[in-house]
C-alpha positions in Angstrom: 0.4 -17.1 -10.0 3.1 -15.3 -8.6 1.8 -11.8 -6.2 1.7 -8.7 -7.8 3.0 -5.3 -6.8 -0.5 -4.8 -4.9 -0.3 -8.0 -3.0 3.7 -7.9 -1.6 2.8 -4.2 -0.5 -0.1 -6.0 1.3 1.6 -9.0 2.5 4.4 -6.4 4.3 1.2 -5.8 7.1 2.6 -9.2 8.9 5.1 -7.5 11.2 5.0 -5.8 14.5 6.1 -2.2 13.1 3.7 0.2 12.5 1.8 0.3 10.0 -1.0 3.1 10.3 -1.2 5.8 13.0 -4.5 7.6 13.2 -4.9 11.0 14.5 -8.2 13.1 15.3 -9.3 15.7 17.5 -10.5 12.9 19.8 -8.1 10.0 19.7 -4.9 8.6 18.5 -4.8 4.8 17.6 -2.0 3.0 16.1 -2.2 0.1 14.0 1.3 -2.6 13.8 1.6 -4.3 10.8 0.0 -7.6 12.3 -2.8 -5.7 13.6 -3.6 -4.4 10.2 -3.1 -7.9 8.4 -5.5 -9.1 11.1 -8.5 -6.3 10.2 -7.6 -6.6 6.3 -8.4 -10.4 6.8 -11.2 -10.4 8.4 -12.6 -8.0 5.9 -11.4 -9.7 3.1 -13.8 -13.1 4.1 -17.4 -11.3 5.2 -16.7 -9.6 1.7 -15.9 -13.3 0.2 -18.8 -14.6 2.1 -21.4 -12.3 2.0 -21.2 -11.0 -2.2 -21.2 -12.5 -5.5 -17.3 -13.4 -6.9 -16.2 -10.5 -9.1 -18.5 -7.9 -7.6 -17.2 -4.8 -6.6 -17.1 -3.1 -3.0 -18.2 0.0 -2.6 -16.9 2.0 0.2 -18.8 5.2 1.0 -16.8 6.1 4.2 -14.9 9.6 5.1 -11.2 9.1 5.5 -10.3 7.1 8.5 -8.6 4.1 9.3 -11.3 1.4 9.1 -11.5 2.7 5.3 -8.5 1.8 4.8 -8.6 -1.9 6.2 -11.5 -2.1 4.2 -10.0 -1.1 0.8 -7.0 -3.8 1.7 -9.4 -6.4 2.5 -11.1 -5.9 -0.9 -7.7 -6.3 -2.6 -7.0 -9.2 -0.5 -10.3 -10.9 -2.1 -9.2 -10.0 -5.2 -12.1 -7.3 -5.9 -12.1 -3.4 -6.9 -12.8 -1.0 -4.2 -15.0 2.2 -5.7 -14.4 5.3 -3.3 -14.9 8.9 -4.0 -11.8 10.8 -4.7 -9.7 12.3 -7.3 -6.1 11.4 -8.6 -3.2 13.5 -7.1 -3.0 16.7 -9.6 -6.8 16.3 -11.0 -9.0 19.4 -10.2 -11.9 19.2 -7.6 -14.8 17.9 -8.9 -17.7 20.6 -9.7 -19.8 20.8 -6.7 -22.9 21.8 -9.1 -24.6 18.6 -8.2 -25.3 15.1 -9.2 -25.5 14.2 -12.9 -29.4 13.2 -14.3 -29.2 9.4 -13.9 -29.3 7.3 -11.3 -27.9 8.9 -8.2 -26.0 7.2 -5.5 -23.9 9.1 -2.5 -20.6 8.5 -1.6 -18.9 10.1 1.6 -16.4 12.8 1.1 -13.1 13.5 3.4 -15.4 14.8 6.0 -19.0 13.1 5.6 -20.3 15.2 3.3 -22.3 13.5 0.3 -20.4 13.6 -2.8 -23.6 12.4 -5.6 -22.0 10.7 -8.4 -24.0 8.7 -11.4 -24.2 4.8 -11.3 -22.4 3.7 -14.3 -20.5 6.2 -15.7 -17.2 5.7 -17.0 -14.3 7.7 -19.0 -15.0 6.2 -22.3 -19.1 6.0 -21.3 -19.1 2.6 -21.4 -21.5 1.5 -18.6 -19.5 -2.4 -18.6 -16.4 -0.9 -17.2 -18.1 -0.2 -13.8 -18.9 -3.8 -12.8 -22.1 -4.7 -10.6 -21.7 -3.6 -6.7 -21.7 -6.5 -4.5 -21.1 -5.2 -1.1 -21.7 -1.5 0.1 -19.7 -0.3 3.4 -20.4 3.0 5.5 -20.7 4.9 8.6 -23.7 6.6 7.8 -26.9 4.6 6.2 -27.2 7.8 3.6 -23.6 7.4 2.6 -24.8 3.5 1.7 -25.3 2.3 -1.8 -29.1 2.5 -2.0 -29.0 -0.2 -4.9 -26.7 -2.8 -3.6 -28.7 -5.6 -1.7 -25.5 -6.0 0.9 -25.1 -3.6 3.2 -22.5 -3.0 5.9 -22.5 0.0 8.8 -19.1 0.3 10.3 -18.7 2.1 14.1 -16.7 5.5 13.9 -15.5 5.1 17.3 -11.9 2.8 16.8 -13.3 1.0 20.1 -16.0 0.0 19.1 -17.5 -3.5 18.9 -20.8 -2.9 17.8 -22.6 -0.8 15.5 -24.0 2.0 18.3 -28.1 1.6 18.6 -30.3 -0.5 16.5 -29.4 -1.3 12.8 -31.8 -0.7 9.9 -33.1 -4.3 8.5 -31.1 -6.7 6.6 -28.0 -4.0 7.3 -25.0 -6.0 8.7 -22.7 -4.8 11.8 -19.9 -3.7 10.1 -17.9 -4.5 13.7 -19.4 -7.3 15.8 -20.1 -9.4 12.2 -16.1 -8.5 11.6 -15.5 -10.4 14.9 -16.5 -13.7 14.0 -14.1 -14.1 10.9 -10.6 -15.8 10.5 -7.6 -13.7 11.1 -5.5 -14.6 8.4 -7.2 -14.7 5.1 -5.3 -16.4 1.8 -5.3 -13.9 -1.0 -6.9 -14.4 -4.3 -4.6 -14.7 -7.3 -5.4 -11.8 -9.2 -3.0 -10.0 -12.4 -1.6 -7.2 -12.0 -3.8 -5.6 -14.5 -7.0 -6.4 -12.7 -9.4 -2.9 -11.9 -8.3 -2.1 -8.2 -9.8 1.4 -7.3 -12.5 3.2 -9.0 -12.5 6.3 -7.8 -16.0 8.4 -8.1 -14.5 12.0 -9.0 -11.3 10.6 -10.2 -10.7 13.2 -13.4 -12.2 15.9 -11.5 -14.6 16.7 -13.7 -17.1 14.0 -11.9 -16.3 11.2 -14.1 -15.1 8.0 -12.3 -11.5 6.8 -12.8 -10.6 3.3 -12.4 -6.8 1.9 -11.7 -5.6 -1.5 -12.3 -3.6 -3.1 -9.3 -0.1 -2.1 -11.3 -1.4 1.4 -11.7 -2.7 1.7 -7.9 0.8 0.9 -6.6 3.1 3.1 -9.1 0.4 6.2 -9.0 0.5 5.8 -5.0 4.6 6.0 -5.3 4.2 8.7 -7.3 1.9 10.6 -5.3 4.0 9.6 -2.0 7.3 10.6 -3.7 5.6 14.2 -5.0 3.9 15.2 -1.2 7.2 14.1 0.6 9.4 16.4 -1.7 7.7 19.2 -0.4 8.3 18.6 3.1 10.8 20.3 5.1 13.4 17.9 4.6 14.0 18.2 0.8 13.6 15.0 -1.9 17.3 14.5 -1.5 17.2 13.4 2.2 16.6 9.8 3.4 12.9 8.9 3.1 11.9 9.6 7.1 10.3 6.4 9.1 6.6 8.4 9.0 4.7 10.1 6.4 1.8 12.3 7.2 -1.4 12.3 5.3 -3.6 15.0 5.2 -6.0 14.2 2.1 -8.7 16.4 0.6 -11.0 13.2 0.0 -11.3 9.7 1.0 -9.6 8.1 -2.2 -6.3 10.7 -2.6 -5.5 9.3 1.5 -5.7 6.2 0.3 -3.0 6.2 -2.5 -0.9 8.5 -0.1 -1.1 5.5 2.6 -0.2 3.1 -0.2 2.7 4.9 -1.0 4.0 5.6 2.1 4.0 2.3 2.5 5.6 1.9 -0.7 8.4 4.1 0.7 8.6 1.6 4.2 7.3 3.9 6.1 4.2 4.6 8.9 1.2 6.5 7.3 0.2 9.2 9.7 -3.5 9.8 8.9 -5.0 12.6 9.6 -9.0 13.0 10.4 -10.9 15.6 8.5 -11.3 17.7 11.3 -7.9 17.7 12.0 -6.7 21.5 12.2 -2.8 22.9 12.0 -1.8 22.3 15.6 -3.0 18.7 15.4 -1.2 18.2 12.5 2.3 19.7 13.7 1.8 17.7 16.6 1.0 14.0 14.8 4.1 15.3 12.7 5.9 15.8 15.8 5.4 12.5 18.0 5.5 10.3 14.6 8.5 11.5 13.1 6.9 12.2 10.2 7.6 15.4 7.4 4.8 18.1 7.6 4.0 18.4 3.7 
């Protein structure tokens, strides 16, 4: 089987540009494409090793750049990410509170707990969520309480170790990482495979799920719509960074993917990131203020 639009975006990590610089009020760490192939990889086979084929991976993580290696190395396996976020144009999710059901709690662009219900679906068809396999976070609430695999990832970019003692059975998101291959081959998967389910994704609470064909031409989209409204104009030259400043961890994920899409470095932003950070990133990167 022949990669899919998904896949060639993912195999472009192999070269020595960057791919992903990250910015917060305490640190900026860029990424090359080979470093990012590298992380993606490594990812991709404690997630092949450690959860059932076909299972997804849920990632209840803020926005930051391990989230994003993350997500990649779940496509690289072949499986669907499920993230909270909301589709570019799609109201913000009523903050009334979770749903009667079984609860689980996802990670918002800044940590906060976004509650969600297991299962639920546009059509209400609980089969079109599949089982969790493998649940990633930086904080044990913002871990899947029902999925038996459990992984705590290190906010700190340095970081080899999950910081302190880990609860039981919970594996180190970061040391663990360490002892896996660095190049991983990918899964064939189709093109119209489920690639992202994302938690708020219609913004009325109700989860959204994208096949890999629909990941990559939504993120284009999205790219294409938050670079038109930079200072340059949509009739200039796409410029060799984009900035992304996300309202939740899913929406910075399609606008990575598309600046990607586009050939160019995402710029990712931290939550906390304020105006001045921002203009600065902007700034040193190259990259359009939106």
């Amino acid at each position: 089987m022949p990669p899919d639009a998904l896949q060639r975006l993912l195999d472009a990590h192999a070269d020595q540009q960057p791919r992903i610089v990250w910015y917060s009020p305490a640190e900026r760490i860029e990424l090359s494409g080979h470093v990012l192939s590298m992380w993606q990889a490594k990812a991709a086979g404690l997630i092949t090793a450690e959860s059932e084929p076909g299972t997804a991976v849920h990632l209840g993580c803020p926005i930051h750049w391990r989230t994003i290696a993350w997500a990649c190395g779940a496509w690289l396996a072949g499986r669907r990410a499920v993230i909270a976020g909301t589709l570019p144009g799609a109201a913000e999710p009523d903050s009334a509170g979770p749903a009667a059901g079984s609860a689980r709690v996802a990670a918002g662009a800044d940590g906060a707990d976004i509650p969600h219900r297991a299962g639920q679906v546009p059509d209400g068809s609980q089969d079109d969520l599949p089982a969790v396999g493998l649940s990633v976070a930086f904080e044990t609430r913002h871990l899947d309480p029902e999925t038996e695999i459990q992984v705590l990832l290190p906010v700190q970019s340095l970081a080899v170790r999950w910081p302190g003692e880990l609860p039981p059975l919970v594996i180190d998101g970061a040391a663990e990482l360490m002892s896996y291959a660095d190049a991983f081959t990918a899964a064939p998967t189709p093109g119209d495979a489920p690639a992202l389910t994302l938690l708020t994704g219609s913004g009325d609470g109700r989860p959204t799920t994208l096949t890999r064909t629909d990941l990559t031409q939504i993120a284009t989209a999205a790219i294409a719509s938050t670079a038109a409204g930079g200072e340059a104009g949509p009739s200039l030259p796409a410029p060799r960074a984009q900035l992304v400043r996300a309202a939740d961890p899913g929406r910075a994920l399609l606008e990575v993917l598309g600046a990607w899409s586009r050939g160019a470095t995402a710029v990712l932003l931290a939550p906390g990131a304020d105006d001045a950070l921002a203009a600065a990133a902007a700034r040193q990167e190259g990259a359009l203020l939106p």
